[in-house]
C-alpha positions in Angstrom: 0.0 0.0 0.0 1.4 3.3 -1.0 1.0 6.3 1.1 0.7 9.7 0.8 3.8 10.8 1.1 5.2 8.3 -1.7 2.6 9.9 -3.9 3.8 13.7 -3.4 4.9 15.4 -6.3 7.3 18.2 -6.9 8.3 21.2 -9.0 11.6 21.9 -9.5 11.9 25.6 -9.8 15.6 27.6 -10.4 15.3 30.7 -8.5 17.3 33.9 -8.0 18.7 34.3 -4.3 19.9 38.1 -4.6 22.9 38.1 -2.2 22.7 34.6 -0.5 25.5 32.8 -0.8 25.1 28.7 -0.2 27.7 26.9 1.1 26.7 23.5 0.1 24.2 21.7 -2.6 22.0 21.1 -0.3 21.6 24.6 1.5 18.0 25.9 1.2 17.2 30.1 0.7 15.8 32.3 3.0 13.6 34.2 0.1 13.7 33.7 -3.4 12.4 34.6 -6.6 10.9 32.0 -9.4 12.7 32.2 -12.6 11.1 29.4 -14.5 10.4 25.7 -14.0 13.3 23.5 -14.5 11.3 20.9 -15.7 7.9 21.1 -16.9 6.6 17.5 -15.4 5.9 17.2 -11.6 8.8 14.8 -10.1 9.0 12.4 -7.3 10.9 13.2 -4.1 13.5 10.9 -5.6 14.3 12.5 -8.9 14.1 16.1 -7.4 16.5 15.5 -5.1 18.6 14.2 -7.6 17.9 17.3 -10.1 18.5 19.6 -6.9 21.8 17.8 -6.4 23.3 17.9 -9.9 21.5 21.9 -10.7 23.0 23.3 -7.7 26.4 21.7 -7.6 27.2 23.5 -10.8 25.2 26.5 -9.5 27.8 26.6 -6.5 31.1 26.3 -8.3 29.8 28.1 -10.9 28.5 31.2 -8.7 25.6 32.0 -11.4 23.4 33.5 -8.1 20.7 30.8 -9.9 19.7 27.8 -7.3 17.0 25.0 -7.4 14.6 23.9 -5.3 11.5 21.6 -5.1 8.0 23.0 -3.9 5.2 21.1 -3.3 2.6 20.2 -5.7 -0.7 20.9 -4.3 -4.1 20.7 -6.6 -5.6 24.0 -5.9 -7.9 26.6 -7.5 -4.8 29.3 -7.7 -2.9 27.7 -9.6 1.2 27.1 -10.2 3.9 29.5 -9.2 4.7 32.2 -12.0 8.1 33.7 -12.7 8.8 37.0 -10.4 6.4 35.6 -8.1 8.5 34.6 -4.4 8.7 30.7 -3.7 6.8 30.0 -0.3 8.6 28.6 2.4 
């Protein structure tokens, strides 16, 4: 039997962290901006992890000021996240 939590889905999103500056891969951001999706299908705890993972540790060497992160997918009337918009916490 599957549970919920096996069923969550997320959205990768690569963000802009004015001024942050992670030390690791798998530091998360006080406040940040959406960008765009980094992918446009919903992913699995699993694969976002390894998305975040791979995106970020290029992000880090690379200093680009660009991070990723996953956000929950919930079904709601409002809608998806829209670049510019701030990424809930």
């Amino acid at each position: 039997m599957q549970t919920l939590v096996d069923e969550r889905r997320f959205r990768v999103w690569i963000v802009n962290c004015e001024g942050w500056r992670p030390q690791s891969v798998t530091d998360v951001p006080t406040h940040a901006v959406a960008v765009e999706p980094a992918e446009e299908a919903p992913m699995s705890a699993e694969e976002a992890g390894i998305y975040i993972e791979s995106f970020n540790e290029t992000a880090l060497s690379e200093q680009t000021g660009n991070w990723a992160v996953a956000v929950p997918l919930w079904v709601r009337y409002e809608g998806d996240l829209t670049a510019g918009q701030s990424v809930p916490s």
